[in-house]
Backbone as CSV, one residue per row, in Angstrom:
resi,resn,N_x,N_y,N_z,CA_x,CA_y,CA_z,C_x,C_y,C_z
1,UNK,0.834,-1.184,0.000,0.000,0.000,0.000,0.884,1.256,0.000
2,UNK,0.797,2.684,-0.913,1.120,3.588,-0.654,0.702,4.665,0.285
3,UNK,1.947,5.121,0.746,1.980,5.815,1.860,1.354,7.412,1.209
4,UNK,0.900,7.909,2.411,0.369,9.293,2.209,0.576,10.404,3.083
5,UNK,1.096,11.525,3.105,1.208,12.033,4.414,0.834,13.388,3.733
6,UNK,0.136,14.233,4.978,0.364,15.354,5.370,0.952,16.345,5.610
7,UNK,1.262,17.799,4.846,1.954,18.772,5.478,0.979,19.847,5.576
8,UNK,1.225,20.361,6.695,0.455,21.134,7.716,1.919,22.914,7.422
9,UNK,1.008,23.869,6.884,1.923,24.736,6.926,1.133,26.107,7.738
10,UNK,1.915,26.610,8.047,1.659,27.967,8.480,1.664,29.165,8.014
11,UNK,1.256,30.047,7.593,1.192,30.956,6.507,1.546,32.457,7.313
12,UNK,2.103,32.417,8.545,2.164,33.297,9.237,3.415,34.386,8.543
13,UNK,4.581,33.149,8.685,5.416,33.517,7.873,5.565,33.406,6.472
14,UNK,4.341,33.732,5.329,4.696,32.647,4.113,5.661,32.671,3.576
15,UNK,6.736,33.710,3.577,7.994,33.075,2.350,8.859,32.886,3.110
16,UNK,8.932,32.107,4.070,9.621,31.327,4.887,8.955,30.188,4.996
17,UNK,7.475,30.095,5.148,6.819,28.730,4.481,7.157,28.356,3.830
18,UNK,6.754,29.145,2.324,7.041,28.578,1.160,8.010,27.702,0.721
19,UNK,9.080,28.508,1.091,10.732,27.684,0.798,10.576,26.498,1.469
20,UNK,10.321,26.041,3.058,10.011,25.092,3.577,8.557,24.167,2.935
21,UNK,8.217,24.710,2.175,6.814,23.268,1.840,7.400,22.990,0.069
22,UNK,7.836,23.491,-0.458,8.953,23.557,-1.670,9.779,22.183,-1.477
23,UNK,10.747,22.264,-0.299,11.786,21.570,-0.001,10.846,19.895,0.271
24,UNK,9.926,19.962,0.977,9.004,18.785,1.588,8.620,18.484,0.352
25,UNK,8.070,19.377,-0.287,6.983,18.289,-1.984,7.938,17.547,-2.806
26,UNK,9.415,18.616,-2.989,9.806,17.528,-4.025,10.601,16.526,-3.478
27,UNK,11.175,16.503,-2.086,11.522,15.239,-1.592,10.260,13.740,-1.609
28,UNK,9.009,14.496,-1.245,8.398,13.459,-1.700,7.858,12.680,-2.482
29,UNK,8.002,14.124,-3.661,7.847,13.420,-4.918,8.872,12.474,-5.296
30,UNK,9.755,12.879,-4.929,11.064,11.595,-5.379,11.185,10.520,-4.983
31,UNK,10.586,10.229,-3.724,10.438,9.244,-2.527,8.602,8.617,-3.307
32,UNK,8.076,9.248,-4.327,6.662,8.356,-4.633,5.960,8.526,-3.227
33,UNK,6.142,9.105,-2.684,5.403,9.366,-1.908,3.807,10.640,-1.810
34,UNK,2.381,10.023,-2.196,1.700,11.087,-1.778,1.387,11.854,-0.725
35,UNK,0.667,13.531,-1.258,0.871,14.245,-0.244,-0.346,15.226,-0.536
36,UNK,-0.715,15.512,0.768,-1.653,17.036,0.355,-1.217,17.856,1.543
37,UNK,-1.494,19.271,0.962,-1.032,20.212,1.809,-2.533,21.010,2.304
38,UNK,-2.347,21.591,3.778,-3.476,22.119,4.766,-2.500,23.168,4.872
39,UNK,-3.415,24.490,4.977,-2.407,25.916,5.768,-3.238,26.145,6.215
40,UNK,-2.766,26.546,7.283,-3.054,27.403,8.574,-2.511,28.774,8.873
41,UNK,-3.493,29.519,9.675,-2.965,30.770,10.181,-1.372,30.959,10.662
42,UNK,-0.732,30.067,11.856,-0.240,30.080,12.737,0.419,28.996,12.850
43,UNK,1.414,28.584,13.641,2.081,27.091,13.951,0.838,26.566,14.842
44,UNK,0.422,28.235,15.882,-0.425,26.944,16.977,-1.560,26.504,16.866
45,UNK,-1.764,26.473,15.317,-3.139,25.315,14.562,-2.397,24.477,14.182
46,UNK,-1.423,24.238,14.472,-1.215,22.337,13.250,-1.611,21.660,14.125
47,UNK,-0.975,21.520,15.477,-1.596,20.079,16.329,-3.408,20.157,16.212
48,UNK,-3.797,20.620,16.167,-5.456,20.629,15.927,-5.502,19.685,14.651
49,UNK,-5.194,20.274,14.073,-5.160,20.193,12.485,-4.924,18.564,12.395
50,UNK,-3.290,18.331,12.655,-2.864,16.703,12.588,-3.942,16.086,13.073
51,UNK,-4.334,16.083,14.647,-5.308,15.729,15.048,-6.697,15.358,14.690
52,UNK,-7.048,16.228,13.722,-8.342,16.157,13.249,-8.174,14.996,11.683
53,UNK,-7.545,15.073,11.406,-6.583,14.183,10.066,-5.779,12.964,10.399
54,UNK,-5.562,12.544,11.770,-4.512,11.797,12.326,-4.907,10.267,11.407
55,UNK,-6.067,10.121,11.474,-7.001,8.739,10.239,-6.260,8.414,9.204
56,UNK,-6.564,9.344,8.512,-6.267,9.616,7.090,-4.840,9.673,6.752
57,UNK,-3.799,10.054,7.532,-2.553,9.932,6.761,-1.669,8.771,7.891
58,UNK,-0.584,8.649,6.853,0.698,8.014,7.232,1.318,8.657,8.170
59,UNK,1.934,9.759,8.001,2.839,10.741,8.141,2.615,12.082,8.762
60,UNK,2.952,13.601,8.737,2.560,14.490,9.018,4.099,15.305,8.613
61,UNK,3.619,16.157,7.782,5.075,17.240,8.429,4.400,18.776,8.478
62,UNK,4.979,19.218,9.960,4.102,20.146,10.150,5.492,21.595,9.955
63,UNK,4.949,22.491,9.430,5.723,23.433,8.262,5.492,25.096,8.685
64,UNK,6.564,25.912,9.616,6.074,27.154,9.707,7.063,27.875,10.608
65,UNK,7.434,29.154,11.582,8.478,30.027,11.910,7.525,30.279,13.032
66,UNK,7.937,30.688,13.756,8.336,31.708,14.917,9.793,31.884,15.277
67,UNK,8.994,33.500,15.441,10.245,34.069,15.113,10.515,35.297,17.070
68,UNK,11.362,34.843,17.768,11.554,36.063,19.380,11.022,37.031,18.977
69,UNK,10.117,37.367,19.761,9.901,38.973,20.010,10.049,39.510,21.076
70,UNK,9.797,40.549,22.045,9.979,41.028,22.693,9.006,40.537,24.460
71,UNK,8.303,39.837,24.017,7.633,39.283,25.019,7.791,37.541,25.110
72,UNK,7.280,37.295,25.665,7.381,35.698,26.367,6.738,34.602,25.508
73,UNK,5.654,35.074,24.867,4.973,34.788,23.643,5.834,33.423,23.256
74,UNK,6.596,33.735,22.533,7.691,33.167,21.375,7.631,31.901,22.252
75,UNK,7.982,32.027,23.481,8.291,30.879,24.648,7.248,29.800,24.336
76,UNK,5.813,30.086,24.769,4.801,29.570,25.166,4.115,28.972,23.558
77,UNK,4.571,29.883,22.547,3.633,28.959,21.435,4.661,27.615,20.834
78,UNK,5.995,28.334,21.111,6.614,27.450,20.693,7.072,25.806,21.451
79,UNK,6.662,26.157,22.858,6.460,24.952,23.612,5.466,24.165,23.820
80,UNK,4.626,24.741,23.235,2.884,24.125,23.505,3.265,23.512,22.234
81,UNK,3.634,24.015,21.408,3.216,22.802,19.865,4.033,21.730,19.910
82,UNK,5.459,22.466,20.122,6.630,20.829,20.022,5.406,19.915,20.839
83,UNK,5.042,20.308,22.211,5.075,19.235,22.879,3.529,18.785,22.276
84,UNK,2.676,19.281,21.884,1.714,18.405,21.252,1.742,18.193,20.267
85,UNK,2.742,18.124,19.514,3.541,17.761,18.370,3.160,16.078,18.757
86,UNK,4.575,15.654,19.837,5.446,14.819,19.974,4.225,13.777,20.450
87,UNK,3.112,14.528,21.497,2.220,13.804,22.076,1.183,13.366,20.963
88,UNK,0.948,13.792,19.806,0.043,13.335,18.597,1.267,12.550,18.573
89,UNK,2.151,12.552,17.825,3.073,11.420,17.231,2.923,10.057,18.446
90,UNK,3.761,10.527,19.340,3.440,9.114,20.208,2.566,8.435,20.984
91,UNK,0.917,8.782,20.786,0.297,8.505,20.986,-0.453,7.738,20.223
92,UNK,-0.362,7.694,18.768,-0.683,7.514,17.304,0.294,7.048,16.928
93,UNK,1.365,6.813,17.265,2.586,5.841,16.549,2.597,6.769,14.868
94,UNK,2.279,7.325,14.707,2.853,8.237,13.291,3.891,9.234,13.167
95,UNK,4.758,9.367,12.290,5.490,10.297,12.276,5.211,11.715,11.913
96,UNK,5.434,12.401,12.726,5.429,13.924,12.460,6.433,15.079,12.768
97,UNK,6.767,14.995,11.056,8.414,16.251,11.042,8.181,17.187,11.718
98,UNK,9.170,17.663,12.471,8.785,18.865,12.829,9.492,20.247,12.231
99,UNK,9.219,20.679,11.029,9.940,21.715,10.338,9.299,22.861,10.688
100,UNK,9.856,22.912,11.779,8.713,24.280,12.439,10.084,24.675,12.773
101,UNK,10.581,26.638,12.725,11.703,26.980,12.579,11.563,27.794,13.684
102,UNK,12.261,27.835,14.888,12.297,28.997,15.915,13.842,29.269,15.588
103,UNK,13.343,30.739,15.409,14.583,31.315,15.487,14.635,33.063,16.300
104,UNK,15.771,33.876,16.442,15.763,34.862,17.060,15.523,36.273,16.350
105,UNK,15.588,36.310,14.878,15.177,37.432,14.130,15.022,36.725,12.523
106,UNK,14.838,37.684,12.100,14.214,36.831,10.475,14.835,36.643,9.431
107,UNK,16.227,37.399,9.528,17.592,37.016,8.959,17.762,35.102,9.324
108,UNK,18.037,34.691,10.172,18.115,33.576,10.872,17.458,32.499,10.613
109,UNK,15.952,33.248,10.715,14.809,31.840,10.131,14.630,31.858,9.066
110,UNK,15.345,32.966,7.899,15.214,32.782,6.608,16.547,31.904,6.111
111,UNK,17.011,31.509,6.488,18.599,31.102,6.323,18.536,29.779,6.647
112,UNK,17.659,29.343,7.559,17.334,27.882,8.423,16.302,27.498,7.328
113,UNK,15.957,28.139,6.564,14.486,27.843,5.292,15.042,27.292,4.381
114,UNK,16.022,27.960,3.908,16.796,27.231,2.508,18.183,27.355,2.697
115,UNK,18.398,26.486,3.719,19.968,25.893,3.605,19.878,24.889,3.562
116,UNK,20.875,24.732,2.681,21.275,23.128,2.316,20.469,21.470,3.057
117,UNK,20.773,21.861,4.206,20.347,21.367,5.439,18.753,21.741,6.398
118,UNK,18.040,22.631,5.264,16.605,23.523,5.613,15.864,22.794,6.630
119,UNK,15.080,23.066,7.534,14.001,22.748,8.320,12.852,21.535,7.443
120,UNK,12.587,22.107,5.958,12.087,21.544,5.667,12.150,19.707,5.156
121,UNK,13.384,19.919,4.446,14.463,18.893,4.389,14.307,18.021,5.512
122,UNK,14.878,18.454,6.875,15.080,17.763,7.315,14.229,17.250,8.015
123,UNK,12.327,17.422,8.208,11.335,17.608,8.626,10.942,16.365,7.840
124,UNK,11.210,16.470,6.439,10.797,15.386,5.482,11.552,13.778,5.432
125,UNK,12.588,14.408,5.607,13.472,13.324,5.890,13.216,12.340,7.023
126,UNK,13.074,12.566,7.753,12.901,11.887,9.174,11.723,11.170,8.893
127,UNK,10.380,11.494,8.358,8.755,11.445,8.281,9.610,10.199,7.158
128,UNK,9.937,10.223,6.054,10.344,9.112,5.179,11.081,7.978,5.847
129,UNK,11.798,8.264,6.204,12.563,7.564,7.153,11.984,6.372,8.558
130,UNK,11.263,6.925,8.944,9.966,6.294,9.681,8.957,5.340,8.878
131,UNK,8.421,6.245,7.965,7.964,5.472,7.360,8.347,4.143,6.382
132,UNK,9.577,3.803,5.837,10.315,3.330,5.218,10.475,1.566,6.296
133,UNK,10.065,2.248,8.090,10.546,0.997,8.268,9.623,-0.236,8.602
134,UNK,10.131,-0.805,9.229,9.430,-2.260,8.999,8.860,-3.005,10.178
């Protein structure tokens, strides 16, 4: 049976999305792997999101920035999702990349988008990788 997964993006940042859901499609196209893409406002809709979809796919890679600001913020969205990230994944035995980019200004998280080594890349990678085994 072919595998199918999910990417969950965030449109908060889009051209820091973008580059990151770019990097995810054509790895999976190469990998034969299908895919549909969901956007969201924000990072802190994907765990909803996976959640509500958790059925239906293989996989998940969830796709988007925060970026420090000046308040505590940055702290709290970005810890609430990893961790209901990790808690959909291991609760559901599915994999879900986490190419979600915290970084400290937008020089930084644009640089973590399309390097060699991108968030997205490596978000995808892992989700294949999982899935691949046996």
């Amino acid at each position: 049976m072919k595998k199918k997964v999910l990417i969950i993006t965030a449109s908060y940042y889009l051209d820091i999305t973008k580059s990151l859901k770019t990097d995810a499609e054509l790895l999976l196209e190469k990998s034969k792997i299908r895919f549909d893409v969901i956007d969201v406002p924000g990072v802190f809709e994907i765990p909803v999101t996976i959640a509500k979809n958790i059925k239906k796919y293989d996989g998940f890679i969830a796709l988007g920035c925060v970026i420090k600001g000046e308040t505590p913020h940055f702290d709290f969205i970005s810890k609430t999702t990893f961790e209901g990230l990790m808690k959909l994944s291991i609760d559901n035995k599915k994999p879900i990349g986490n190419g979600i980019i915290t970084s400290l200004n937008l020089k930084q998280a644009i640089q973590r988008s399309v390097a060699d080594k991108g968030k997205g890349k490596e978000a995808t990678k892992a989700v294949i990788s999982v899935l691949s085994q046996k």
